[in-house]
C-alpha positions in Angstrom: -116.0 -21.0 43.2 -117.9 -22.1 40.2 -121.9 -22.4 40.3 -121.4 -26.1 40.5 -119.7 -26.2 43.5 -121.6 -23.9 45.4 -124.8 -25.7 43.9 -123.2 -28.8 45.4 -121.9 -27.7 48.7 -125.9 -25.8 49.5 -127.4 -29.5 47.5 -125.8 -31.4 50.7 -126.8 -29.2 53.7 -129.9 -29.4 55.7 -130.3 -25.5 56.8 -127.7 -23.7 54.7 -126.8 -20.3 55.4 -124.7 -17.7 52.9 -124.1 -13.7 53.2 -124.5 -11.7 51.0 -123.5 -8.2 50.9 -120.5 -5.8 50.0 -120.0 -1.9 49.4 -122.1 0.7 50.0 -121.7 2.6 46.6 -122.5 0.1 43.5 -123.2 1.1 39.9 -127.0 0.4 38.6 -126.1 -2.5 36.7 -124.7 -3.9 39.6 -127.9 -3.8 42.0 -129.9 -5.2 39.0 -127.1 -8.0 39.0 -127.5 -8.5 42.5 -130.9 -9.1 43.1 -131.3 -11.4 40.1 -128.8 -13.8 41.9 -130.3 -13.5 44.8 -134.1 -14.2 43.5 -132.7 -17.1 41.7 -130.8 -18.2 44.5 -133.8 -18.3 46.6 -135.9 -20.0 43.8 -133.6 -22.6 42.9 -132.6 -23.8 47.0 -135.5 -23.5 48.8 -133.4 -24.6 52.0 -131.2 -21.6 51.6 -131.3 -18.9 54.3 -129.2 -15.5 53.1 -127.8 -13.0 55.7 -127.2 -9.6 55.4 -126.3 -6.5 57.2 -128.6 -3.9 56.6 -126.5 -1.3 54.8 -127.7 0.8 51.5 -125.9 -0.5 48.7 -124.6 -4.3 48.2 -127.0 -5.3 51.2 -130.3 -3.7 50.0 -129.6 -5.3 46.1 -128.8 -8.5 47.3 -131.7 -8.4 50.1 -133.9 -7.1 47.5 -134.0 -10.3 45.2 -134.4 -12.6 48.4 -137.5 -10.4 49.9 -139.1 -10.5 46.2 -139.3 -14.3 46.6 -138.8 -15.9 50.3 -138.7 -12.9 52.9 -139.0 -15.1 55.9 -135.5 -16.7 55.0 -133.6 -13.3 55.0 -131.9 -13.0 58.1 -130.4 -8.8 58.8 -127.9 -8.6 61.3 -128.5 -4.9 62.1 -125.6 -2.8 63.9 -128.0 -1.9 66.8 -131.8 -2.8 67.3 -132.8 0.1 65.8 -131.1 0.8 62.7 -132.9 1.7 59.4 -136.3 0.4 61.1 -138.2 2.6 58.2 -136.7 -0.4 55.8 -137.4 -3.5 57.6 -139.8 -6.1 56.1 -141.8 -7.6 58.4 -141.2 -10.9 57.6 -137.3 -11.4 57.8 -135.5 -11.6 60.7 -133.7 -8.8 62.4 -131.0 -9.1 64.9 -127.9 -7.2 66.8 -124.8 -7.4 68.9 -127.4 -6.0 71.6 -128.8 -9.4 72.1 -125.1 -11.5 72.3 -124.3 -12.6 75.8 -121.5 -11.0 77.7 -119.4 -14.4 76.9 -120.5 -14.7 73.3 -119.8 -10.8 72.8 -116.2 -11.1 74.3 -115.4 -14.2 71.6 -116.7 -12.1 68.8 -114.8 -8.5 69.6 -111.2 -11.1 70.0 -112.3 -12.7 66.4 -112.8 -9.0 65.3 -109.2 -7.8 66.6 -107.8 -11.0 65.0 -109.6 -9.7 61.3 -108.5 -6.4 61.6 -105.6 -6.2 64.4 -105.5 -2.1 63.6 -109.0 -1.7 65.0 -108.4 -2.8 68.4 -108.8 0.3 70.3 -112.6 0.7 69.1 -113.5 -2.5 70.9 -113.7 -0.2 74.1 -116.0 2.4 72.4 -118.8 -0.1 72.0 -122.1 1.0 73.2 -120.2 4.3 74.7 -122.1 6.6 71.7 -120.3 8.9 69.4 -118.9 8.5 66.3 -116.2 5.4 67.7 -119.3 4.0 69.5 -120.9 3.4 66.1 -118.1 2.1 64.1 -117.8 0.1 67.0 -120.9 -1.9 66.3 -120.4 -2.2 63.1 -117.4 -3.9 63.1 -119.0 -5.8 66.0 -122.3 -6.5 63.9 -119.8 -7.3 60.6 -118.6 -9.9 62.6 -121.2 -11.2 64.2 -122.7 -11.9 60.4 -119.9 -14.9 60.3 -119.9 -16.0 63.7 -124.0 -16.3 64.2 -125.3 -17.3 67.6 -124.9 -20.5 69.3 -128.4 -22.1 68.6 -129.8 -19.3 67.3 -128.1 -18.5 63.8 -125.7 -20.6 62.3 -122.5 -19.4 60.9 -122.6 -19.2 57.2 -121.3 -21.9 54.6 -119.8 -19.4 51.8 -120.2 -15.7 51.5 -120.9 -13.2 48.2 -119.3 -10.3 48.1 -119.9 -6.8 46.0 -116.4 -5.1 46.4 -113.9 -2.5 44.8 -112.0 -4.2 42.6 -109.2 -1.7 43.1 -109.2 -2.3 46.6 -111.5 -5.4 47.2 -110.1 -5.9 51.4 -110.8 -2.1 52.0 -113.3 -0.9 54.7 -116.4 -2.8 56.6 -116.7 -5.0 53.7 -112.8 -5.9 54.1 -113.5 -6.9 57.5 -115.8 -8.8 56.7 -114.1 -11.0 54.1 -111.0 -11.2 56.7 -113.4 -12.4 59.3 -114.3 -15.2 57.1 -111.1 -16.5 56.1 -110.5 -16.5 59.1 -113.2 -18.7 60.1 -112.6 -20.8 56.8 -115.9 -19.5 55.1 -115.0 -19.4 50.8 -115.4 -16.3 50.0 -117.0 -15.6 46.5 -116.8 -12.3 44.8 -118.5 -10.3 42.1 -116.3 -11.1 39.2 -117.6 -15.1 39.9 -121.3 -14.8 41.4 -122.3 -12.6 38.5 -121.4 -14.6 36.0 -123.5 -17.4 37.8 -126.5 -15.7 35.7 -125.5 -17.8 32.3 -125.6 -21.0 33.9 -128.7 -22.6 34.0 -130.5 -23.2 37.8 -131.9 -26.3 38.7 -134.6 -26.0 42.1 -132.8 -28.0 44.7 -136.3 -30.8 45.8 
């Protein structure tokens, strides 16, 4: 996706909502690349909410350059209520799969199967503890991040991803993107959304 189409497609939404996240492990230049989209993002569409996941990394650059400018429209969809609390900025919003209903939590662990069909057998482990307890969640949380909460968080319009180029579909972050195609969400990688930097923003009125 070129800037000018994801400028277009967040210029015609009321309450727009991307993600914004990726690997775990990112070179320097690539968290200072992150956050300066993200900042500018957040300058240029002040209607623009950004979700993340709360992981070191992809997550923290991106969230970064959105806390430096409009905290309150950063939206953290944590694995369980209590994860990485020392980082939390007090004026985004933090949620879980701890607070889906039974019904909403069932759709989301058959949309995660569907992403990744080889992960099945974790589904049971959630909120059991352990290791497969917490990969669990995550997976749980990862999709959650696409799927939002009915009334509460909207599912996102397009998604930006930091991954390994060798192996871009590999891991959380490869959930993640399968979850959206899934759900029809374009999904936008680093090899497009960095080179958004040399084309001149316009604030959205």
């Amino acid at each position: 996706m070129k800037f000018h189409e994801f400028s277009e497609l967040i210029s015609r939404l009321s309450d727009p909502v991307i993600l914004i996240e990726g690997r775990r492990t990112i070179p320097p230049e690539a968290v200072a690349v992150a956050r300066q989209v993200s900042a500018r993002m957040a300058e240029c569409f002040p209607r623009l909410k950004f979700r993340s996941g709360n992981a070191s990394g992809s997550d923290e650059a991106f969230a970064a350059g959105v806390l430096a400018v409009a905290p309150e429209r950063l939206q953290i969809i944590a694995p369980y209520a209590g994860h990485r609390k020392k980082q939390r900025h007090p004026q985004a919003h933090y949620d879980s799969p701890e607070s889906l209903s039974t019904d909403a939590l069932a759709i989301i662990q058959a949309m995660t199967i569907a992403a990744t069909p080889a992960n099945k057998g974790l589904m049971k482990w959630y909120q059991r503890g352990g290791k497969l307890g917490s990969q669990a969640a995550c997976l749980i949380r990862d999709t959650m991040k696409v799927a939002g909460i009915t009334g509460q968080l909207s599912p996102p319009v397009a998604a930006l991803f930091f991954v390994d180029p060798a192996d871009p579909d590999a891991g959380g972050t490869g959930h993640t993107i399968r979850v959206c195609r899934n759900a029809g969400v374009p999904v936008i990688l680093q090899d497009h959304w960095a080179s958004w930097l040399q084309n001149r923003y316009h604030p959205q009125n």
